[in-house]
C-alpha positions in Angstrom: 96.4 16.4 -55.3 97.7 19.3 -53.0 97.1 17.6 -50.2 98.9 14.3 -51.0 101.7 16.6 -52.0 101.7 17.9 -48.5 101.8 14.4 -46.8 104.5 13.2 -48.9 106.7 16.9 -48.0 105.2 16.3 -44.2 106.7 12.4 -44.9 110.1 13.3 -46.0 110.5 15.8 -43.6 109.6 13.4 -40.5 111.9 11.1 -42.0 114.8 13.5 -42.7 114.2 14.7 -38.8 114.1 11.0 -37.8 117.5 10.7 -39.7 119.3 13.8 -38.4 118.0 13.2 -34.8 119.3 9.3 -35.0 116.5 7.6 -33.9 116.5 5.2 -37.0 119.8 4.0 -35.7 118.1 0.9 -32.7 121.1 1.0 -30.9 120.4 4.6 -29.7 117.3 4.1 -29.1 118.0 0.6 -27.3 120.6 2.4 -25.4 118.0 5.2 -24.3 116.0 2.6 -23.2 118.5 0.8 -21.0 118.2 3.2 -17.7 119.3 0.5 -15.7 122.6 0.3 -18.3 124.6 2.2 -19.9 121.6 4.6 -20.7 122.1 7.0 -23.6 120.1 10.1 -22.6 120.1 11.8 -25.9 117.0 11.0 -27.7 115.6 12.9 -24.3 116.6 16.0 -25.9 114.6 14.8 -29.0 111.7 14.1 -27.4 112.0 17.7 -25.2 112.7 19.1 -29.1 109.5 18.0 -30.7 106.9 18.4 -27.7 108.3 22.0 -27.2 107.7 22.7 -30.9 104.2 20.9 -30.8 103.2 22.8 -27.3 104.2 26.3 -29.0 102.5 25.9 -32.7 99.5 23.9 -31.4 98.8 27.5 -29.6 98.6 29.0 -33.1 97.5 26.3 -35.4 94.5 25.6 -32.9 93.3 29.2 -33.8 92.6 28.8 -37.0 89.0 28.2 -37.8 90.2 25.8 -40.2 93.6 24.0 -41.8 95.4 25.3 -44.7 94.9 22.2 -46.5 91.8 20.6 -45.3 88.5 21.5 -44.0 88.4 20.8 -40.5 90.5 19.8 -37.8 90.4 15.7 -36.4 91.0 16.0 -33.4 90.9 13.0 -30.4 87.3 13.6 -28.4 87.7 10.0 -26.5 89.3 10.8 -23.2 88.7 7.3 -21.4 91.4 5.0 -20.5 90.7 1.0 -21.4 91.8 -2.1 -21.6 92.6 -2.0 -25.4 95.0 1.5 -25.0 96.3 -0.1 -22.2 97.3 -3.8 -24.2 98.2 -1.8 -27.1 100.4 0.5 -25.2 102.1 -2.0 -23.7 102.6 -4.6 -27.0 104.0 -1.4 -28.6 106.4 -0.4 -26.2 107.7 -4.0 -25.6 107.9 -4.1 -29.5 110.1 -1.2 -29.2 111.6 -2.3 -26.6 112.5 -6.0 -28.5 113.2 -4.3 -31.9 114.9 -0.7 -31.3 112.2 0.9 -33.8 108.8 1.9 -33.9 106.8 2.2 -37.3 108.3 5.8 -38.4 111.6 5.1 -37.7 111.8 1.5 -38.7 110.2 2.8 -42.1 113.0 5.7 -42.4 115.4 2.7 -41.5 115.1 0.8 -44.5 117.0 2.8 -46.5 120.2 1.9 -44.9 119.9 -1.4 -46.4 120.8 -3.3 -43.4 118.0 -6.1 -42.7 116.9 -5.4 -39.1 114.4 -2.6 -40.5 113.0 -5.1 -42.9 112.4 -7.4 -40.3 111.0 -4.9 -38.5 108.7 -4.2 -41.2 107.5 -7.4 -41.9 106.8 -8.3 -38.3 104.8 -5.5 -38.5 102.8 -5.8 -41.4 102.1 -9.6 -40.3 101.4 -8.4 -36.4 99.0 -5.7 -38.1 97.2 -8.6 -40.4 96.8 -10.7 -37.2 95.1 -8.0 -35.6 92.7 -7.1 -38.6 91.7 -11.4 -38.4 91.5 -11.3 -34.8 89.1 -8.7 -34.9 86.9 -10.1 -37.9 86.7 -13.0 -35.9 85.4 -11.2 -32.3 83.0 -9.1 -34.8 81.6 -12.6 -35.9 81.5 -14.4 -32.6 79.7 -11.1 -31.3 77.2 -11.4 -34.5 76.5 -14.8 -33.8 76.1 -14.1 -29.6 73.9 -11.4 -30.3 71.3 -13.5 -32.8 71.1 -16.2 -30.7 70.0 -13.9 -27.6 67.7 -12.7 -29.7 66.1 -16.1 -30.6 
């Protein structure tokens, strides 16, 4: 229970910080993304904001032999680069790119009430879904491939 207290606190206060920093509004984020434009450099000072903060209390946090509220630390290990990062970098950027949100913001967003965010949403759900079927279906072709080699 405490620690599903501490996501929903940890949720409300990445939403609040997504509020006060405006990047639930997609015209300033669309406008940070037009550099060839009329490019709006202030989510820059967002983004300096939150990796300064990360890159100073990741030096203190990391110490601990444990976390306050859990039992270990999950932390990356893969350090290769392939050619699903790379797709899914690039479908999620151009997503951003198209839409003006990403999934935290465009989840913040919906309580302006406007419809873009729920768009947004749905889109995302639905692109999320086709992904999940996609990969049942390579799991199965892969099942199959790998029964008949062995016969």
């Amino acid at each position: 229970m405490k620690q599903k207290l501490i996501a929903l606190l940890s949720g409300l206060l990445f939403g609040f910080g997504l509020s006060l920093s405006q990047m639930i509004d997609r015209d300033r984020v669309l406008g940070f993304l037009d550099v060839s434009g009329d490019w709006d450099p202030t989510l820059l000072f967002v983004l300096g904001g939150a990796v300064g903060v990360t890159v100073i209390a990741f030096r203190f946090v990391l110490r601990l032999p444990q976390p306050i509220f859990a039992s270990k630390f999950y932390l990356p290990t893969r350090k290769d680069i392939d050619l699903p990062l790379i797709l899914g970098a690039a479908i999620f950027g151009i997503g951003w790119g198209i839409a003006g949100y990403c999934p935290g913001p465009g989840i913040t967003a919906l309580v302006l009430g406007i419809p873009n965010p729920v768009l947004f949403i749905m889109a995302f759900i639905l692109g999320s879904l086709a992904y999940q079927w996609y990969v049942g279906l390579s799991a199965k072709s892969n099942s199959v491939n790998q029964q008949e080699v062995k016969q």
